[in-house]
KEMI-592186 format. One record per residue (C-alpha): residue in one letter; x negated, y, z negated; residue number from 1. Coordinates in steps of 0.25 Angstrom, whole numbers. Example, Ala and Ser with C-alpha at 12.3 -4.5 7.8 and 13.67 -1.06 7.14 Angstrom:
% KEMI-592186
<"A" <-49 -18 -31> 1>
<"S" <-55 -4 -29> 2>
//
This chain:
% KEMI-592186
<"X" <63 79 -67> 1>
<"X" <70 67 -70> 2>
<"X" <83 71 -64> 3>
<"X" <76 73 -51> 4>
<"X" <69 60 -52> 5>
<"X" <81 54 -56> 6>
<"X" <88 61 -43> 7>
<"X" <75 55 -34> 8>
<"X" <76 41 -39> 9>
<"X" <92 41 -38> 10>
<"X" <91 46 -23> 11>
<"X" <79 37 -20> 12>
<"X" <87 25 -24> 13>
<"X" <100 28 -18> 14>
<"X" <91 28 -2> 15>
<"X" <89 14 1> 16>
<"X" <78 20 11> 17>
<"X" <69 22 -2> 18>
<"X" <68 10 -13> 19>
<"X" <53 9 -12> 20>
<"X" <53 25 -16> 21>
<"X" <64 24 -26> 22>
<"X" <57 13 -33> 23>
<"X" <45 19 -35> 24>
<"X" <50 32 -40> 25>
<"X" <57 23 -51> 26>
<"X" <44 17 -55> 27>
<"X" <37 29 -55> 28>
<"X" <45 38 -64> 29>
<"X" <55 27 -71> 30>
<"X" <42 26 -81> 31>
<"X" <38 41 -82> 32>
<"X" <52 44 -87> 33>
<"X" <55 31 -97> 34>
<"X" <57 41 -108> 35>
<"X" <71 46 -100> 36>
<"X" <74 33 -95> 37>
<"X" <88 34 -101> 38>
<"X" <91 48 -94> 39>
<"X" <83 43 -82> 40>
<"X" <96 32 -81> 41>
<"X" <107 39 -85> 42>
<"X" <103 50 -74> 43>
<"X" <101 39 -63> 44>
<"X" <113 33 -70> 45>
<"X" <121 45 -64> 46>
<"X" <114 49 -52> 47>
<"X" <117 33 -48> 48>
<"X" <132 38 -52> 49>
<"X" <132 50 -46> 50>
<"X" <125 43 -30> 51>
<"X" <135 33 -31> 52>
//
């Protein structure tokens, strides 16, 4: 589950057309998964890699 929110938050930021939805996911579920915040990084860490 957190790969695929991982996926959503990655492809929400990357569409300008969406910040306001892009933030809110981050603020909803950034605190729920505090406990793989390290994993949650290097994930987003190479989804960003992979984007760009």
């Amino acid at each position: 589950m957190p790969c695929t929110l991982v996926v959503h938050i990655a492809h929400a930021n990357s569409n300008p057309g969406l910040p306001g939805c892009a933030n809110k996911t981050i603020f909803l579920w950034v605190p729920l998964l505090e406990p793989l915040h390290d994993l949650l990084h290097i994930l987003i860490m190479l989804l960003l890699t992979l984007l760009l």
